[in-house]
N, C-alpha and C positions, 0 to 999 in steps of 0.2 A: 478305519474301524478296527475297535480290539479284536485280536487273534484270540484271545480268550475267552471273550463273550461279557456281559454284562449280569449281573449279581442284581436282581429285584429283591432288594433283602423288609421284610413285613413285623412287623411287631407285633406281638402274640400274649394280648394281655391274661388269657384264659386260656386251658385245652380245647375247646370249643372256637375260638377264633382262631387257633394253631392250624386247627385242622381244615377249615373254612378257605382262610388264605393261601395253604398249602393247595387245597382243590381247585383255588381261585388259579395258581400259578405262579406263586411267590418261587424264589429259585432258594431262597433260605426265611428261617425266622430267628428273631433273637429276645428270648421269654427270660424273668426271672424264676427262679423258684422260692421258696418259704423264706431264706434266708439272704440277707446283703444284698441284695439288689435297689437299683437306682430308682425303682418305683414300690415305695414300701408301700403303697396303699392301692397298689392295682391286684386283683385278685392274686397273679401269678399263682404258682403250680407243687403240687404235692415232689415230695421224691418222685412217688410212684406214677405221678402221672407225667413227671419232665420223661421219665424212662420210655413210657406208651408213645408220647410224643416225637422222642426221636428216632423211636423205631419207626413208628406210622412216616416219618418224615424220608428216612432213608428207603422205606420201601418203595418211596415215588420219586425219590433222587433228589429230596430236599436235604439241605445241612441245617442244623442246630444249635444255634451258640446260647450259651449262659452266659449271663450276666452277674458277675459279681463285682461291678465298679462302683465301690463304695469304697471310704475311707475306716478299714477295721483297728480296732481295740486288742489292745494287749488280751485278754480275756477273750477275743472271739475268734483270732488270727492264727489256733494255737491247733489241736486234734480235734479239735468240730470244726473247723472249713479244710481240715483234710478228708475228713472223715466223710463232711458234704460235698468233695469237691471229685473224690473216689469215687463215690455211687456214679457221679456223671460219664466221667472218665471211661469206667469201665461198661456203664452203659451207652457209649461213642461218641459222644458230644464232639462236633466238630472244632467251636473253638469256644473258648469262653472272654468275654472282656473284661479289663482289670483296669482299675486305676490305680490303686494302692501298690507303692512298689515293694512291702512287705509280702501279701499277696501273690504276686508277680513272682516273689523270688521261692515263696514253698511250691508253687506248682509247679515251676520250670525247673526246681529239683527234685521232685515228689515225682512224675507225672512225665516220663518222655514221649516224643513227637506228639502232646498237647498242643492244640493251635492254639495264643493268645496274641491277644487285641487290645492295642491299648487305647482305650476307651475316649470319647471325645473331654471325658474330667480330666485327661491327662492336658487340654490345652496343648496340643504342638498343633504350631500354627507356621511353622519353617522348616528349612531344608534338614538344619542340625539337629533338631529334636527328633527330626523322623532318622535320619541316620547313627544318631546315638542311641534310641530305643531297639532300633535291628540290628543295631549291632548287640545291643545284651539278648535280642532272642525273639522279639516280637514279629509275629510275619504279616500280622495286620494294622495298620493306624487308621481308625477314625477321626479326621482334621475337626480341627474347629470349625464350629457352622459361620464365624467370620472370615475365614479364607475364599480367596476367591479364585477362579477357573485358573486364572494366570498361574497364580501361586499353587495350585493342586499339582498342574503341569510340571512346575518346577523341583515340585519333590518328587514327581512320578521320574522325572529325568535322571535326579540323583540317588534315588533309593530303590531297591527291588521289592520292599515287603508292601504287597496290596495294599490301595487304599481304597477309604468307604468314606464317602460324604451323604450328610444328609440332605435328601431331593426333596422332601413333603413333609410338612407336620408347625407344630409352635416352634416357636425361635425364644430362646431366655436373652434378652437385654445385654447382660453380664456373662462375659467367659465362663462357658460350662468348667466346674471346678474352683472358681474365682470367687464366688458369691458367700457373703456374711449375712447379706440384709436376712433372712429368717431365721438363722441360726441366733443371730444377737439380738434379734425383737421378739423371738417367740420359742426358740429355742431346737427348732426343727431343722436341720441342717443338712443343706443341698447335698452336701458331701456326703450323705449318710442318707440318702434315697429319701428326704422326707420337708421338701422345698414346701413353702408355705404361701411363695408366689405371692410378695408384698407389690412385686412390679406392677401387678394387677392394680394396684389401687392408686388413688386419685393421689396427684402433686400438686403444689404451685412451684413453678420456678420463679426464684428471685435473682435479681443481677447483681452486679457490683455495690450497687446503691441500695442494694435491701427492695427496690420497688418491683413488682410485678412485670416477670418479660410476657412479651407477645406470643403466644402459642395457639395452636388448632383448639386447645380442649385441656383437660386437667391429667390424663394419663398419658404422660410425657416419658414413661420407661414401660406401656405397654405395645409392644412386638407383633405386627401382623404375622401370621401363618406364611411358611416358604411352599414358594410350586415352584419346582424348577424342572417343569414338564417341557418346556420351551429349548431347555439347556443340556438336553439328553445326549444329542451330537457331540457339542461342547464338552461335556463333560468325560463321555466316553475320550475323543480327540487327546483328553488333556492327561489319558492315562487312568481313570477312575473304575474300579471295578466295579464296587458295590455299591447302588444307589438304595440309599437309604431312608423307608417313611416313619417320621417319630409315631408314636400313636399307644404306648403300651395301658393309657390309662381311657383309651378313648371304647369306645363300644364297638359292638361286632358291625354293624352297619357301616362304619365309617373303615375302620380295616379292611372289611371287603372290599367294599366301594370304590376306595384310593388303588388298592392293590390292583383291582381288573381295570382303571382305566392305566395304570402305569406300566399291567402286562400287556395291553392294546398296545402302545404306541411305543415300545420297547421293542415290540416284533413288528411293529410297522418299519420304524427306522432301520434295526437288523435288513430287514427284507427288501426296503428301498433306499438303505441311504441315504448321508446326511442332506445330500440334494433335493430329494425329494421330499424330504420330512414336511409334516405339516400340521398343526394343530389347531383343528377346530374348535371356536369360541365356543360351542354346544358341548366340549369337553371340557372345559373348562369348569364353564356353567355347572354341570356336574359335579366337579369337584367341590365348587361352593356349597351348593347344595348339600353335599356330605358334609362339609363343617368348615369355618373360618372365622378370624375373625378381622371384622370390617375388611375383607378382599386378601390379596395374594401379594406378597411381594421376594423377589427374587435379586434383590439389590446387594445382597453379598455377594454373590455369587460375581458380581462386576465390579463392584467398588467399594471403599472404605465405610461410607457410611451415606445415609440422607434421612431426611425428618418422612418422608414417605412411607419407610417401613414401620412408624409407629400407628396406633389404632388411635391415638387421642379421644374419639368421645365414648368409645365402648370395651369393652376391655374383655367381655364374656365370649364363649367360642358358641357360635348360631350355627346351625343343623336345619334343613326341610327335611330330609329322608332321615328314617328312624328304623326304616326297614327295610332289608336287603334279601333278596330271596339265596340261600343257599345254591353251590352248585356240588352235583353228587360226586365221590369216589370216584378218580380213576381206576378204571380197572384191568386188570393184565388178563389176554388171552391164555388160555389153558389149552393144549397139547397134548394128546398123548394116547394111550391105549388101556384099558385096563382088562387081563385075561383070565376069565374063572374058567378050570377045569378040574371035570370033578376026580376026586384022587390027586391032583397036585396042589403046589402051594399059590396061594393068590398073588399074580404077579402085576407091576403097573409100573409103564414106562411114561411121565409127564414131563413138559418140557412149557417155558415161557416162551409166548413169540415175540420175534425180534429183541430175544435176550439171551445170553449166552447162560441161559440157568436151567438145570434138569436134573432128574432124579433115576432111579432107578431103583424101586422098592420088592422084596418078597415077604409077602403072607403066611398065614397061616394056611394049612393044608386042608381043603376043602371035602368033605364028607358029604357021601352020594346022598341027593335029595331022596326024600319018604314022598308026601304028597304036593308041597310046591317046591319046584326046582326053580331055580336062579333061572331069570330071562332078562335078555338083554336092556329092554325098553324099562323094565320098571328097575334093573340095577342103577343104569346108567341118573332116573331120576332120583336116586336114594343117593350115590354117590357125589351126584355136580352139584349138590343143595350149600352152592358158596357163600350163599349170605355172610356180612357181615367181615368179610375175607378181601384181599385187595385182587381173586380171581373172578374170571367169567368164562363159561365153558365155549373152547372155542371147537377147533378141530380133534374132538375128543369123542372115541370109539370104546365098546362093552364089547367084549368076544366072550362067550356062552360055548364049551365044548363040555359035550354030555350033560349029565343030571346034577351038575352040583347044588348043595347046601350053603347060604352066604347069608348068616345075621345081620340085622341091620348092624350091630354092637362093633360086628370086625370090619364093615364099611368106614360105618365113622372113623374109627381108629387108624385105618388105613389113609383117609383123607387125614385126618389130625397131622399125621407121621408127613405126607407130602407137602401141605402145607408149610408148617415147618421146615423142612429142605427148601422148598421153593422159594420161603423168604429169605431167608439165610441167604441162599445165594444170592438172592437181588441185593440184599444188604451189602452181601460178601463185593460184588459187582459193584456199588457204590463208594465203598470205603477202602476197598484193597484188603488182600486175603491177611495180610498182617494185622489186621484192627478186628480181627473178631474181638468176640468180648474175652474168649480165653485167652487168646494174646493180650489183649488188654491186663487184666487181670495177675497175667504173669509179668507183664511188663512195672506194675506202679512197684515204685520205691517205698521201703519204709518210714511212718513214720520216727523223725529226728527231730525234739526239742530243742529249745536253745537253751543253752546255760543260765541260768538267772544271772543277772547284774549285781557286780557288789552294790553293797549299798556307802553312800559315803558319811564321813563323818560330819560332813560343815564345815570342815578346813581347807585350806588351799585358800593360794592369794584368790581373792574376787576383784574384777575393776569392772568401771563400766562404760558403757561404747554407745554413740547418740547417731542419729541419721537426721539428715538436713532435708529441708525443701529450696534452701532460696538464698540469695549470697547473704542477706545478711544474719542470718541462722548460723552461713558455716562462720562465718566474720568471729560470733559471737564464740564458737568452738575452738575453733584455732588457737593454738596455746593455752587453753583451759588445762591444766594441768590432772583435772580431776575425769577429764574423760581420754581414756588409754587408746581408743578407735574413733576414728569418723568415716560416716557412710555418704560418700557426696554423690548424689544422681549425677548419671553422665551426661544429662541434658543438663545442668547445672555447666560442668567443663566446658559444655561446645560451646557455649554464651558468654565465655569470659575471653577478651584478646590474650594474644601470648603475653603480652609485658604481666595483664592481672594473673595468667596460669603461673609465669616462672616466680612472679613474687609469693603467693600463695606455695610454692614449691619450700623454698626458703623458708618459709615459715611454718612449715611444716616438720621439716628435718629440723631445723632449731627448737619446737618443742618437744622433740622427740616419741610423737605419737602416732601411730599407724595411720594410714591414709588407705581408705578402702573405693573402689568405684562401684556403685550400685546400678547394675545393670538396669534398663529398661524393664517394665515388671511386665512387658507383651513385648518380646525381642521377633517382631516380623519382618519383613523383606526389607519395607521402608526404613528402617533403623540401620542396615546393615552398611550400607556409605558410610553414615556420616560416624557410627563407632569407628570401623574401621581407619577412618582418618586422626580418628579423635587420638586411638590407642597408636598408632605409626608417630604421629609428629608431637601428641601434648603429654602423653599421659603413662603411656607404658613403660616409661622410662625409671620414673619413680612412684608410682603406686606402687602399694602392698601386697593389695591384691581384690576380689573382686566380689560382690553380693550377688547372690543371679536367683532370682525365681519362680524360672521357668527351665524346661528341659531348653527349651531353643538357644537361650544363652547359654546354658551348661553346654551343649554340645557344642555351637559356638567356638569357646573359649576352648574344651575340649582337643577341637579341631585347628586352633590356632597353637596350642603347643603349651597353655598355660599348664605349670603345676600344679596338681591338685592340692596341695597343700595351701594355696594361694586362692581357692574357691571357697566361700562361705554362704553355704543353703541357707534361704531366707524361710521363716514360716511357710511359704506358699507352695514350696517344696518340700512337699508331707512325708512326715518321720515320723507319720503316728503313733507307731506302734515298734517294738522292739527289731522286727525281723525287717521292717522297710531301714531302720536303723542298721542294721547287719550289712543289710545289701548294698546302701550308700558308702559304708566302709570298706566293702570288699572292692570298690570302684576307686577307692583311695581318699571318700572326702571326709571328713572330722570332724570339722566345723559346720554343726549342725544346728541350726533355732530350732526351738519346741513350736510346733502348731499349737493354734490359738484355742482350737474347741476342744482342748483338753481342759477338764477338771485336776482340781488338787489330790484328790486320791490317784488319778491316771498318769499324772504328773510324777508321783511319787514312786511310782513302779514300774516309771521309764528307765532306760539305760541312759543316764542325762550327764555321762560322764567327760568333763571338761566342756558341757552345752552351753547352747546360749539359748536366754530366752527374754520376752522383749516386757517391762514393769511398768511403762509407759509411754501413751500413743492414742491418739483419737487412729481407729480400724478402718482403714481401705473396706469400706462394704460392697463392693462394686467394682469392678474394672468394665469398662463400656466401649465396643466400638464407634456404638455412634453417640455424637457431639453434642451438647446441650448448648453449648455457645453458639456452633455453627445451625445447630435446629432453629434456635431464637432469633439471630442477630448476624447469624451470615460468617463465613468462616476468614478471622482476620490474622490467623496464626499469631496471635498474644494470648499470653495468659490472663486469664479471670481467676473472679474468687465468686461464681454462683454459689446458691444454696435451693435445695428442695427442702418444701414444707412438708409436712404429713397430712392429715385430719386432726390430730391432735397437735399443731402448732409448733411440734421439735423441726427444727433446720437443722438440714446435714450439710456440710461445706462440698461444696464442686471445684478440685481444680480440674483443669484441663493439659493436657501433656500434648503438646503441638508436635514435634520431633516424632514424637512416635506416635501420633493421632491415635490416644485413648483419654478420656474420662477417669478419674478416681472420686468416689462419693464416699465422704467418708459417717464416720459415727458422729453422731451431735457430742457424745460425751467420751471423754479419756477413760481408756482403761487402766485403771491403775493398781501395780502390785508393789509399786515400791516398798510400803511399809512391810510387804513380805519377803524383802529379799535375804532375809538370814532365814527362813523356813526354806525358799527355794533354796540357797544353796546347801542345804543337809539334803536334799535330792540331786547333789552335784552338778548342778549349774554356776557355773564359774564368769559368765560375762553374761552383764544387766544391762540388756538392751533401751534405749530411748529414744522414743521413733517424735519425731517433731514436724510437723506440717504446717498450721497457723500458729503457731505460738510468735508472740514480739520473745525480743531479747532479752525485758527484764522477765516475763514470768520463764522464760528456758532458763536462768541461773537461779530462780526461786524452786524448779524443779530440780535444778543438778545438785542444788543443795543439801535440799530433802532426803536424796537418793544418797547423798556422801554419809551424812547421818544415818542412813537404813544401812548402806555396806557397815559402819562401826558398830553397829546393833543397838542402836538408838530406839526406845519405843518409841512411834509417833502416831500423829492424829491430821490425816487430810483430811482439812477442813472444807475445799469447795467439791462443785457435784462430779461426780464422776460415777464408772462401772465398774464391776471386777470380771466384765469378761463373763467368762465360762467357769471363772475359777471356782467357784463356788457352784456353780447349776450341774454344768458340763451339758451337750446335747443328747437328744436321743437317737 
């Protein structure tokens, strides 16, 4: 059992449910306020009311984290989220969550002994990602909701900075972080707090042969609700501190609800042990009751993946209770003495019980009473009237010596003045006498802008660099003269015997063009064998160097000694914005791709100096744990080429990544900027990325063509259907 105890952390979609769950027994809450948070459409919270909230929180020995794990904009990343990020700081915010490493890097220079947390958009789902994020400063990792107990364990083993998994709430399909499907069909973008939850809605899957697979129901990418009330023991055992219920958009009923049965059997376990643990089907039941949908599944939390955890015929979240009865303010005993005599100054000694917090106040000088003198019984009910205050009158005494004079006026003021001390110090008590808000205050740093980016002129060699799916994609690459990089998935390597590796080697070096490995794009436990084989006997020897987009492989490769010079951030390792750009370099990496949900104006007044960014590519919508092949047709480790339908008749191509047991679902249509690649590069983008997944071999040299004419400044005209992405929209 942890020596540190266990973190009931509660989602706080309102002030009102902040304070509800905190009474309920949450041990923390994690709310957004007005700005960048991961739930733009839940009420969240004024300035002024995150401030009330984390006082009221520390007054009963709750902590309070903000949320600002979004992906920001040059324009929002800049002295308004310092400025919002200040108010918190100096009003105590315990810790805040971050995804954006831009973000990440003004607070943690802005902002010292800030707690942050990198947010479960960050995707670390291994030991490396969690040991490279604490090593630049984070002291919390919230894992991916696909990681399971084993794997929690294992980075609890090798990392010191707390972890937080989520125990209760919706599960999203696709890697928190991972996800295009709303951002490219409607422009609402996960990354940006504002998911449009297309998983919700009806599919058909089709197979290799275009005909209909066998499935429960038509919502084949909607996600039963997680309980992992069962897993309490387990998860404590495995090293987890904070268990965590989703719910920031859910109603007060259901926050409470979840909250009291999780502080129930949180201090059952604490008190009995994992031995004794036991959970009643009647609490359960309960928890349905409060919301789900089509029942409970807890199948991450043990295993990669199964068709059990989806809802196929309903996909809406169903509720019986709608209403919760509130439970009242804890309240602290009051202590103390209060001494009127007449001719001296009003004096009052109060103290909290069972807390190391007291005061010791003096008055105004009391003037001998005319016709009613001060009497003990009616001060004492003028002074304890604590309504509304987190006191209750306990062992507290009025002493009356001679006739004095006592205003209601210098009562109240006098309780004002105690009050204040008393909270103080419980605060003080809570946080350590260094986190007042004065120290706070004197502690944050000034804001530092960043230098603007030169701007470039369109010169500089440009070349451009293609990534493969499948041997005979790279067949087609190989000695192409006209592409300078190739990106070969390393599940591509492991599937070729040594004589096809060493000739493919050969053939490399004689065209004289870079040879990159593209890491796994979910580098988890599973993967780490057979890379590690792959990099010792095939590959390491002559590669270039390597694609990674995820922190798990960065830290990885990191950890294995590779040059940073040698690493090249794929899209999916977000550079959104100028200052996540800053902090990637200061880490040594260069070789940066532009994120996809940038528009052309955002684009332009990026630091896009010597960047890459990618002209051509049906979009990864999706990264999925669980399996479409294995849901259908039973898990045969080969690859397919499914396809889901929509309502509207578009199919998205399904492959399946066996080696590293994930799904990519891609866009039905290519996005294409070729014909802009003389506009990007007067934004200084220098390598024109070509992302190739189904393409045959002759439409890839009908596109490398295109793209050779766009590098010479060719005006052209693609003629079949395609998209431009964000280029033109950009998200909200």
């Amino acid at each position: 059992m942890s020596e540190k105890g266990l973190e009931l952390l509660s989602p706080a979609g309102s002030p009102q449910i902040a304070r509800a769950v905190i009474n309920a027994g949450a041990n923390a809450i994690y709310f957004g306020g007005d700005r960048f948070g991961a739930r733009a459409y839940a009420a969240n919270f004024s300035a002024k009311e995150g401030e009330e909230i984390i006082r009221y929180g520390h007054l009963h020995g709750v902590k309070s984290y903000l949320t600002i794990n979004t992906l920001l904009k040059n324009t929002e990343v800049e002295r308004s989220l310092y400025d919002y990020a200040k108010a918190y700081y100096e009003a105590g915010v315990d810790g805040i969550l971050v995804q954006d490493l831009g973000v990440f890097g003004l607070l943690k220079d802005s902002f010292p002994g800030l707690g942050l947390h990198a947010s479960t958009q960050m995707t670390v789902s291994n030991i490396y990602g969690a040991r490279f994020l604490q090593e630049q400063g984070f002291e919390r990792l919230v894992v991916s909701r696909e990681v399971s107990i084993a794997e929690m364990a294992r980075i609890h083993e090798s990392c010191q900075a707390d972890l937080e998994a989520f125990v209760h709430g919706a599960l999203c399909v696709c890697y928190s972080g991972q996800c295009y499907m709303s951002s490219m069909f409607g422009g609402r973008s996960g990354n940006r707090g504002r998911c449009a939850q297309p998983c919700r809605l009806p599919y058909t899957l089709l197979g290799d042969d275009g005909k209909r697979m066998p499935l429960a129901g038509p919502y084949v990418l909607s996600m039963k609700d997680l309980c992992g009330l069962e897993d309490i023991p387990a998860l404590d055992a495995a090293g987890v501190y904070s268990l965590k219920i989703e719910g920031r958009m859910k109603q007060m009923s259901y926050a409470l609800g979840v909250v009291r049965v999780y502080r129930s059997m949180i201090d059952q376990y604490l008190e009995k042990g994992a031995k004794n643990y036991r959970v009643d089907p009647k609490t359960v039941e309960r928890l349905l009751d409060l919301g789900n949908r089509k029942g409970f599944t807890n199948v991450w939390l043990h295993e990669n993946n199964s068709a059990d955890m989806l809802t196929y015929t309903e996909p809406s979240h169903q509720h019986k209770i709608s209403q919760v009865e509130e439970e009242e303010e804890k309240k602290y005993l009051l202590d103390g003495e209060l001494i009127l005599e007449e001719g001296k100054a009003l004096y009052l000694q109060a103290s909290v019980r069972g807390h190391a917090v007291s005061c010791q106040l003096v008055g105004e000088e009391l003037a001998t009473a005319g016709r009613q003198a001060a009497e003990e019984a009616s001060v004492a009910g003028k002074f304890l009237q604590l309504g509304g205050t987190c006191f209750m009158p306990g062992d507290f005494t009025v002493k009356v010596i001679g006739r004095p004079f006592v205003p209601v006026s210098v009562l109240k003021k006098l309780r004002r003045r105690m009050q204040g001390e008393l909270e103080e110090g419980l605060i003080a008590e809570q946080m350590g006498q260094d986190f007042t808000r004065a120290q706070l205050q004197r502690r944050a740093k000034p804001f530092l802008p960043l230098p603007k980016p030169a701007r470039s002129d369109g010169g500089g060699q440009k070349f451009l660099s293609a990534s493969v799916m499948d041997r005979k994609q790279l067949d087609q690459l190989i000695g192409n003269q006209e592409i300078s990089a190739i990106y070969c998935p390393a599940e591509l390597i492991l599937g070729m015997s040594e004589e096809s590796c060493e000739r493919m080697r050969i053939q490399v070096r004689e065209s004289g063009q870079k040879f990159y490995l593209f890491m796994p794009q979910i580098f988890r436990m599973q993967s780490e064998s057979w890379i590690e084989g792959l990099l010792s006997d095939r590959a390491a020897a002559w590669i270039d160097g390597f694609m990674v987009s995820s922190l798990d492989a960065l830290g990885y490769l990191r950890e294995r000694g590779i040059d940073a010079d040698k690493i090249i951030f794929d899209y999916r390792l977000y550079t959104m914005n100028n200052r996540a750009l800053a902090r990637a370099r200061s880490w040594g990496y260069h070789h940066l791709t532009a994120p996809v949900e940038l528009n052309r104006a955002e684009l332009m007044h990026r630091d896009n100096e010597d960047g890459i960014i990618c002209v051509y590519g049906h979009l990864p919508l999706m990264i999925t744990a669980n399996c479409l092949v294995k849901d259908s047709m039973g898990c045969d480790h080969r690859a397919h080429h499914l396809s889901l339908e929509d309502r509207k008749g578009v199919r998205m191509r399904v492959l399946n990544r066996c080696d590293s047991c994930y799904n990519l679902i891609y866009n039905h249509l290519p996005t294409m900027l070729l014909d802009q690649i003389p506009e990007l590069a007067s934004f200084g983008f220098r390598e024109f990325r070509l992302d190739f997944s189904t393409e045959s071999p002759d439409q890839m040299r009908k596109i490398i063509a295109f793209a050779c004419r766009s590098v010479r400044g060719d005006r052209l005209v693609w003629k079949k259907d395609y998209t431009r992405g964000h280029y033109r929209r950009g998200v909200e």
